[in-house]
N, C-alpha and C positions, 0 to 999 in steps of 0.2 A: 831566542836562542840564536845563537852564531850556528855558522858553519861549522867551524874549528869544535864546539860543545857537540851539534849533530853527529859529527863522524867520531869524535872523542864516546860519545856517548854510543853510539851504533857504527863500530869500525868494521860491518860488514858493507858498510857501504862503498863502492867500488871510488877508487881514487880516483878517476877520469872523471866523476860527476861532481867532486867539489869544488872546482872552479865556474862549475855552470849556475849562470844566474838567476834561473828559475829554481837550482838548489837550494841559493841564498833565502829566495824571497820564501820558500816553504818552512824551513826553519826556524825564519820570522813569525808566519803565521800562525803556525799549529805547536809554538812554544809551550804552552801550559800542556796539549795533548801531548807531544814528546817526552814531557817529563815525567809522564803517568803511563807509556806504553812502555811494554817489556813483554821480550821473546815468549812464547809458549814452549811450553815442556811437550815435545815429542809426542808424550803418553797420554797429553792433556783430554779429559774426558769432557772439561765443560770449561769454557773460559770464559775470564772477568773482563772492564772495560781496559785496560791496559794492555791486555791482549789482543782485542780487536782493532787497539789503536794502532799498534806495531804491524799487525797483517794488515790495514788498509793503508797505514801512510809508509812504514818503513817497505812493509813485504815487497811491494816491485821492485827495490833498491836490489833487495836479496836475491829476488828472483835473476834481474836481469846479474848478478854477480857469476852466477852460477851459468850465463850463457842461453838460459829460457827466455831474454826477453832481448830484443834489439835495444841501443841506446835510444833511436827515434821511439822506441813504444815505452818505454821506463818513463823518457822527458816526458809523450803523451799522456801518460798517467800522471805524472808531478801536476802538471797543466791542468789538467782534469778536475784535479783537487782542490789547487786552486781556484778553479772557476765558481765550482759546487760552493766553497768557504765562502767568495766573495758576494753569491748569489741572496747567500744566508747564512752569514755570521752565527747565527742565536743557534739556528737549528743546526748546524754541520756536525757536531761533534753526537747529537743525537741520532743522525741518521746513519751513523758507523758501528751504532750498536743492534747489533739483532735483541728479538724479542727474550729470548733468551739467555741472554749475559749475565753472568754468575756473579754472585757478589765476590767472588773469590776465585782464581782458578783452580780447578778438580782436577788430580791427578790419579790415573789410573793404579790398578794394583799394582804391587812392586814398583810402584816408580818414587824414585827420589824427589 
């Protein structure tokens, strides 16, 4: 995955972090996972692996969007990810999912 696809795909990511190059190389790496995470519904009662991918690889993009995170601690987590990936390829994507991850995500009552 590009850049340009990351942010096209997840345009809550803050515009000041696409030209950063640890943005790039994440991208890169977590390609197949990006393509399979997507936002959690608010109401969510039980979420699937697509969900948990978006809360651990996109969520700090979000957070720090909204001014909860510094830029130094956003990159610090990009970085982080990266480290963890390159430590263990096979495993990384396994260890993002809790025990409990839904084959599907569960949406509470009344929730669309």
């Amino acid at each position: 995955m590009t850049v340009e696809e990351l942010v096209g795909r997840f345009p809550e990511i803050p515009g000041d972090l696409h030209s950063e190059p640890l943005v790039a190389e994440f991208a890169e790496a977590f390609d197949g996972l990006l393509w399979l995470a997507n936002k959690p519904s608010a109401c969510s009662t039980q979420h699937d692996a697509g969900n948990h991918y978006y809360l651990k690889l996109v969520g700090p993009m979000d957070i720090y969007r909204y001014g909860l995170y510094t830029r130094e601690k956003v990159l610090g987590e990009i970085k982080g990810l990266l480290d963890r990936y390159r430590a263990d390829p096979d495993g990384f994507a396994q260890s993002l999912l809790p025990a409990d991850t839904g084959v599907r995500e569960v949406k509470g009552p009344g929730c669309a």
